[in-house]
N, C-alpha and C positions, 0 to 999 in steps of 0.2 A: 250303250257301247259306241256307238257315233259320236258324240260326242267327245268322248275320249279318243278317237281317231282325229277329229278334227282338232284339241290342242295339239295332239302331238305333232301333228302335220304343220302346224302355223307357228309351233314353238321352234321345229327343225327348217322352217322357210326363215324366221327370224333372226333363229341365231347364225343360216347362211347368210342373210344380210347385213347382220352384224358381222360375220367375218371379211364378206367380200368388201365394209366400207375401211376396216382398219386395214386391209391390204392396200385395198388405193390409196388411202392416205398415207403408207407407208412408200409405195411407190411415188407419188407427187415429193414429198421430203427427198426424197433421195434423188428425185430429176432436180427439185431447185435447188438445194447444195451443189449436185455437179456443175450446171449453167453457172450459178453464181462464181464457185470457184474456176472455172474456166474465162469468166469475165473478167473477176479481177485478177488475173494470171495476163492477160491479153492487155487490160490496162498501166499493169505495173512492166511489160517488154515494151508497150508502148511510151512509156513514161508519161502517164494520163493523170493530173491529180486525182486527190481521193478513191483510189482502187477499193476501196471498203462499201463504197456507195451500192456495188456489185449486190450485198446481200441486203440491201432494201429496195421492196418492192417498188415503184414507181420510178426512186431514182436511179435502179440501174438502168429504164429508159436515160433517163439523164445520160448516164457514164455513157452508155453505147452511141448515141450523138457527140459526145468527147470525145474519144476513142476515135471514131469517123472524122472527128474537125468538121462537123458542120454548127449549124445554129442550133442551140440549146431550145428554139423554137421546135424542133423538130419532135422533142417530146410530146409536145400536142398530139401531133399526129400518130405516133405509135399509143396516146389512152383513146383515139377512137375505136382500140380493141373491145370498147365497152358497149358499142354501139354493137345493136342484133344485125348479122349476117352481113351488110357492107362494113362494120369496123373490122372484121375477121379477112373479108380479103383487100380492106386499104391497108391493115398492118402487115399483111406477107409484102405487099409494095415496096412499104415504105424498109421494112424491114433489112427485105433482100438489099435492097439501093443500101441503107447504111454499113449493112454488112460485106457490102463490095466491096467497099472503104475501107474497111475493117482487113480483110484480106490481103488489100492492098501494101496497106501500112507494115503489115508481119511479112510483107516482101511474097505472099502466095499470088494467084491470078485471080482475079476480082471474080471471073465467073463459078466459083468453088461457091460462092455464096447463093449461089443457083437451087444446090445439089441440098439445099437447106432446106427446100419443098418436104424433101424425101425422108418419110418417118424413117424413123433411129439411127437412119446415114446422118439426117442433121447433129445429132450429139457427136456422132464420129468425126465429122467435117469439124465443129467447134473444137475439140477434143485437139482436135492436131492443129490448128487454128492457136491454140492457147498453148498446149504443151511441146509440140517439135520443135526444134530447135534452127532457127534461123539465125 
């Protein structure tokens, strides 16, 4: 009889695991479509070539250095995301700094790009950042 306790216990921990990984992955889908399409929205009011670049991974580091008017170098610096624990906070740095740019350019006040720290304000800040109407 134990035994039969025990699948059933590991078959209902399983398949919560299996449901909690397609939610995340449902949820990550649906964060990158919004960012992407909020990028290349901010690109194409900026008149930034290539606004498409938005929905590949690494180039829309690219785009978002465009977008900013800095050196296309700058990308280097936002893939030291890959780096353990100092790539995570050189890319808020560097991030926030381009994205002040970024602000700037849609005619907002640079420090908005501050407010980017702050879980799920940051989609709301990008959000009106790309969509309101300046």
């Amino acid at each position: 009889m134990v035994l039969g306790t025990d699948l059933l216990t590991g078959g209902m921990f399983g398949g919560a695991l299996v449901a909690f990984g397609a939610m995340a992955f449902v949820i990550f889908i649906a964060i990158y479509v919004y960012v992407a399409m909020a990028l290349m929205v901010i690109a194409k009011k900026t008149k930034t070539k290539n606004p498409w670049l938005a929905w590949i991974p690494i180039a829309n580091f690219y785009l978002l250095t465009q977008i900013a008017k800095v050196s296309a170098l700058w990308t280097f610096a936002l893939l030291l995301v890959f780096i353990p624990v100092v790539g995570g906070l050189v890319l808020w740095v560097v991030a926030i700094g381009l994205f002040w740019r970024v602000c700037e350019r849609r005619g907002f006040p640079g420090w908005m790009s501050i407010l980017m720290i702050v879980p799920i304000l940051n989609f709301v800040i990008l959000g009106i950042v790309a969509w309101y109407k300046k």
